[in-house]
C-alpha positions as CSV (number, residue, x, y, z in Angstrom):
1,X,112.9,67.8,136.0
2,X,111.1,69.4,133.6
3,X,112.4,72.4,131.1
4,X,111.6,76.4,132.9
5,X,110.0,77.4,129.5
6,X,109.1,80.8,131.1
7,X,110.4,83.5,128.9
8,X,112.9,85.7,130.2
9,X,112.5,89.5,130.1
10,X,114.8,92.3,129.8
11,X,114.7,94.6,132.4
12,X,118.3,97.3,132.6
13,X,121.3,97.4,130.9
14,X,124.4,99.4,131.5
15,X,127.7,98.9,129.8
16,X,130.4,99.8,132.9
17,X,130.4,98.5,135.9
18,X,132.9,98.0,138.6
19,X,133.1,95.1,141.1
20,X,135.2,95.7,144.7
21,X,136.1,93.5,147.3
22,X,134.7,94.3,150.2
23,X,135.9,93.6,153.8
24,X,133.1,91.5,156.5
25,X,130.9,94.0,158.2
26,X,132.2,94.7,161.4
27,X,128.7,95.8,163.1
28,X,125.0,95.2,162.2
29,X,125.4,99.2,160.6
30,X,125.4,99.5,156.6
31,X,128.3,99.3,154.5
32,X,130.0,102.4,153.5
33,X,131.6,102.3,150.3
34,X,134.4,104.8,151.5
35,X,136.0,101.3,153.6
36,X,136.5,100.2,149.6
37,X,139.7,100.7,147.6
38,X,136.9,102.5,145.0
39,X,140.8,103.3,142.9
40,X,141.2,99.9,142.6
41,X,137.9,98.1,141.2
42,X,138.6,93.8,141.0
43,X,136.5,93.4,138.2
44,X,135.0,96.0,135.6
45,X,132.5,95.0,133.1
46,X,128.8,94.9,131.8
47,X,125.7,94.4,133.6
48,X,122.3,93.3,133.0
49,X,118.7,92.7,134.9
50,X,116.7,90.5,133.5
51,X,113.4,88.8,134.9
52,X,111.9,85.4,134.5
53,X,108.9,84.9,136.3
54,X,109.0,86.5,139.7
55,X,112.9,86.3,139.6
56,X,114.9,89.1,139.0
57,X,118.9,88.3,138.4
58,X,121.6,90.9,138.4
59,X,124.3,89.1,135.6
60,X,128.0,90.4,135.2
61,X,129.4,89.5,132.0
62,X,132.3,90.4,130.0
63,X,131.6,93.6,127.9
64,X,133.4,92.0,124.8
65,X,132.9,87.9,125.0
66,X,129.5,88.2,126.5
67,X,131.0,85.7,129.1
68,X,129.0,85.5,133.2
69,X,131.7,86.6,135.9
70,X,129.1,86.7,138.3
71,X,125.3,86.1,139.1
72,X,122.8,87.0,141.5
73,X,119.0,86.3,141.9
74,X,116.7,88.8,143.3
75,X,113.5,87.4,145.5
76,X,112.4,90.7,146.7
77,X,113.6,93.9,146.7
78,X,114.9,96.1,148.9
79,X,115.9,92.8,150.5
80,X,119.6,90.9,151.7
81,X,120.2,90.3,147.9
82,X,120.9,94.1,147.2
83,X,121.8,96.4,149.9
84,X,122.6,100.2,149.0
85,X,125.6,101.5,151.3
86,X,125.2,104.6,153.6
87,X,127.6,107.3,152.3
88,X,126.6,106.8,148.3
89,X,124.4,106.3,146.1
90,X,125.8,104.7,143.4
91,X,127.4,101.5,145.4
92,X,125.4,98.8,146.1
93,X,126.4,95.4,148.0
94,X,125.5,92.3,145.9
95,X,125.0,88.9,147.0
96,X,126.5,86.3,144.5
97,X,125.7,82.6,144.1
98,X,127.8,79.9,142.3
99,X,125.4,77.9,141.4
100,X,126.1,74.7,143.7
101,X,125.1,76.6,147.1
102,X,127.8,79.0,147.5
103,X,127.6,82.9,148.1
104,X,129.6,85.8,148.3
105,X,129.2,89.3,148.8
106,X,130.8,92.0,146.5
107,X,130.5,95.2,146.0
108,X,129.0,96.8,143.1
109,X,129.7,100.6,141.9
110,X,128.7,102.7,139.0
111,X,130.4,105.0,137.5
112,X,127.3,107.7,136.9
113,X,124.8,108.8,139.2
114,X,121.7,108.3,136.3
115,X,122.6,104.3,135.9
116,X,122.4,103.6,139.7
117,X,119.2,105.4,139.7
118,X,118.4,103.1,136.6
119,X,119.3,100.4,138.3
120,X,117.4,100.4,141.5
121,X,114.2,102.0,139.6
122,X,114.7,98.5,137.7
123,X,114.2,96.3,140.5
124,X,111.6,98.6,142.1
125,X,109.3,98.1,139.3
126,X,109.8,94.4,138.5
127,X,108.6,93.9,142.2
128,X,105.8,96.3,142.3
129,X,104.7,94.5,139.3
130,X,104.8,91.1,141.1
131,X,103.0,92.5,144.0
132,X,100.4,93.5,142.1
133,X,100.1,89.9,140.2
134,X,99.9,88.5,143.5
135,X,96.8,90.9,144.7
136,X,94.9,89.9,141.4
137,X,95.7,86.0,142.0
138,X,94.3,86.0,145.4
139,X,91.2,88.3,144.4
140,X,90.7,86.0,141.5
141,X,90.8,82.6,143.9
142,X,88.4,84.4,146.6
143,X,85.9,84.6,143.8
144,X,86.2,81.3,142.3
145,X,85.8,79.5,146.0
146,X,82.7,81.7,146.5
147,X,79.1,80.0,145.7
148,X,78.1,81.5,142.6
149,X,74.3,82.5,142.3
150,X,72.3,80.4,140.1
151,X,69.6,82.3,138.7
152,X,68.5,79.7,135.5
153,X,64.7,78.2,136.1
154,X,64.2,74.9,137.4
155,X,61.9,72.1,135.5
156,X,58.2,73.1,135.6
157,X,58.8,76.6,137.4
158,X,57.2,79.7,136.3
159,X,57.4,82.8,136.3
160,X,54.0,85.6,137.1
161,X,54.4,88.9,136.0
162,X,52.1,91.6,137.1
163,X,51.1,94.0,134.7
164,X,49.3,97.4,136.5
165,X,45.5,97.6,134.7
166,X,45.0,99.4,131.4
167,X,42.3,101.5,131.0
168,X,40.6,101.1,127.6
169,X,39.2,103.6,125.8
170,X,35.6,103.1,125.6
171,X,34.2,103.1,121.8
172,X,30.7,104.8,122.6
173,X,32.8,107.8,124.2
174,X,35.3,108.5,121.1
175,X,34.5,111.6,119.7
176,X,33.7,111.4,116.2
177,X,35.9,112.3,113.6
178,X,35.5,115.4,111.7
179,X,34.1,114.5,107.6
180,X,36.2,115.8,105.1
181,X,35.8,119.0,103.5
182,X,34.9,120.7,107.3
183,X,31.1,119.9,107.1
184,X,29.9,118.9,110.6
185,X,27.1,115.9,110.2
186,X,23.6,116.8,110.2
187,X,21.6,117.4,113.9
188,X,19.6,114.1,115.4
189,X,16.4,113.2,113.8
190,X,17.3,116.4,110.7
191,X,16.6,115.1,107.0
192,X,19.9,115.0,105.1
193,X,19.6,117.4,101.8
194,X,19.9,121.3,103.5
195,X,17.2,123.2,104.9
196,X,13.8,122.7,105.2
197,X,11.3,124.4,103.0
198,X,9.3,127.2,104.5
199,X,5.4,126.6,105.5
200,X,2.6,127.5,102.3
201,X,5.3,125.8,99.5
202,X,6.6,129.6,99.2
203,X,10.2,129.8,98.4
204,X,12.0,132.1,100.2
205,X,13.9,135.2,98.8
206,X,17.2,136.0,100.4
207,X,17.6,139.6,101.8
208,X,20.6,140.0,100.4
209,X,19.7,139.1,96.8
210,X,17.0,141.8,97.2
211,X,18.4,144.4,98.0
212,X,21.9,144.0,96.8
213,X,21.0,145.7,93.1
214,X,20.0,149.1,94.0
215,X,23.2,148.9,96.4
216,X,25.6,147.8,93.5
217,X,24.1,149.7,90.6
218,X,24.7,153.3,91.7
219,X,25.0,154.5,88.5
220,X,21.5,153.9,87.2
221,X,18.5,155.7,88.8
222,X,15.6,154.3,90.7
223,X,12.1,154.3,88.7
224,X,9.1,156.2,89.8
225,X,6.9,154.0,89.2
226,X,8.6,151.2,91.5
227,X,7.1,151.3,94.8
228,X,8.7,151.9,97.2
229,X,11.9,149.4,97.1
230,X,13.9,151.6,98.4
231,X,15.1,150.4,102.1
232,X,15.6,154.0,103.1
233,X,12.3,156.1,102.5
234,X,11.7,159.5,99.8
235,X,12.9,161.4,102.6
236,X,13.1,164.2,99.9
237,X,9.3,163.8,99.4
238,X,8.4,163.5,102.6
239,X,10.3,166.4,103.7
240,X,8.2,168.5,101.0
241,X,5.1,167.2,102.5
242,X,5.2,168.8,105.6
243,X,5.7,172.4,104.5
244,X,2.0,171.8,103.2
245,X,0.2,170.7,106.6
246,X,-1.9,172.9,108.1
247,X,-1.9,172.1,112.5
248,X,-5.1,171.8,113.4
249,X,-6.9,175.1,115.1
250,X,-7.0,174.7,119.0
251,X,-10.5,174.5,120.7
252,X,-12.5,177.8,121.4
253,X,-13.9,177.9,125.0
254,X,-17.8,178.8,125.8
């Protein structure tokens, strides 16, 4: 046969134990640890749980040599291999093997409360954790015996992928950009070069350069021989005018 190289995990240890010998169970009702001579233990030692695979096994060995008094492998648990009594909970019955197809069943006790609860938390997660590696095996086999989708292209197929229509932007209808320094182009059918001259080859005179002088320079009087460049009038004059016109005489009736 070939060599179990599966590595062996540790899984509890507590350093006193007691065995008992127990007597056959008289009924199909649980063992009560109070039908044990608990004074008088047959065995006392260390014990350990250790797991290899989906195993767990329960050793007894000698707390100073190290040597196995007694072994027992766990398939599930709870289960017949352990077996808590009904009047405690920190004795447990535990079925032993040999080794050549013999079994036996002893009693195990503890003598603190927290190590049998360390004990049976042990086993309950060593087989919740094979439960769960069981789940994922048989999830993982379902999906390796289903047909997988093949989505890769066969030779000479193709592939047609329709695009919605793009509306281009027409290059008559653009509007067109403004030229640099803010000046708009000139109108249709306008000569480049400014405005047009006036009719008769006479250059026009701005307004404003006419009568902007007499409007700036108010510190220097207006001639009196000018005409009148003045936009405003001699109202001053024409004011003294008046005082010397006679109204005309109304007519005298016949």
């Amino acid at each position: 046969m070939a060599e179990d190289n599966t590595y062996e995990s540790m899984l509890c240890v507590k350093p006193e134990v007691h065995v008992y010998r127990i007597p056959p169970r008289a009924s199909n009702r649980g063992y009560r640890a109070a039908d044990w001579k608990l004074d008088e233990p047959a065995w006392s030692g260390r014990m350990k749980i250790t797991a290899k695979g989906k195993l767990a096994y329960i050793k007894l060995e000698d707390r100073n040599t190290g040597e196995l008094f007694a072994q027992a492998s766990v398939e599930q648990y709870p289960g017949c291999t352990v077996e808590a009594v009904t009047d405690s909970s920190r004795y447990f019955v535990i079925r032993i093997e040999d080794g050549n197809g013999r079994h036996a069943f002893i009693g195990l006790g503890f003598a603190d409360r927290g190590d049998s609860f360390d004990f049976n938390v042990a086993l309950q997660d060593h087989f919740k954790w094979v439960k769960q590696e069981g789940e994922l095996a048989k999830l993982e086999a379902t999906q390796s015996e289903a047909p997988k989708l093949d989505l890769s292209f066969k030779e000479g197929q193709t592939i047609k992928i329709s695009i919605g229509n793009i509306k281009k932007k027409d290059a008559a209808g653009t509007k067109p950009r403004p030229v640099a320094g803010g000046l708009l182009p000139p109108p249709p059918g306008g000569k480049p070069g400014g405005i047009l001259p006036p009719p008769g080859g006479q250059p026009t005179v701005s307004a404003v350069q006419t009568h902007t002088a007499p409007l700036l320079d108010l510190g220097s009087p207006v001639p009196a021989a000018q005409p009148n460049t003045d936009l405003w009038g001699d109202f001053t004059s024409a004011s003294s005018n008046t005082s010397h016109l006679v109204p005309p005489s109304p007519p005298q009736l016949q």
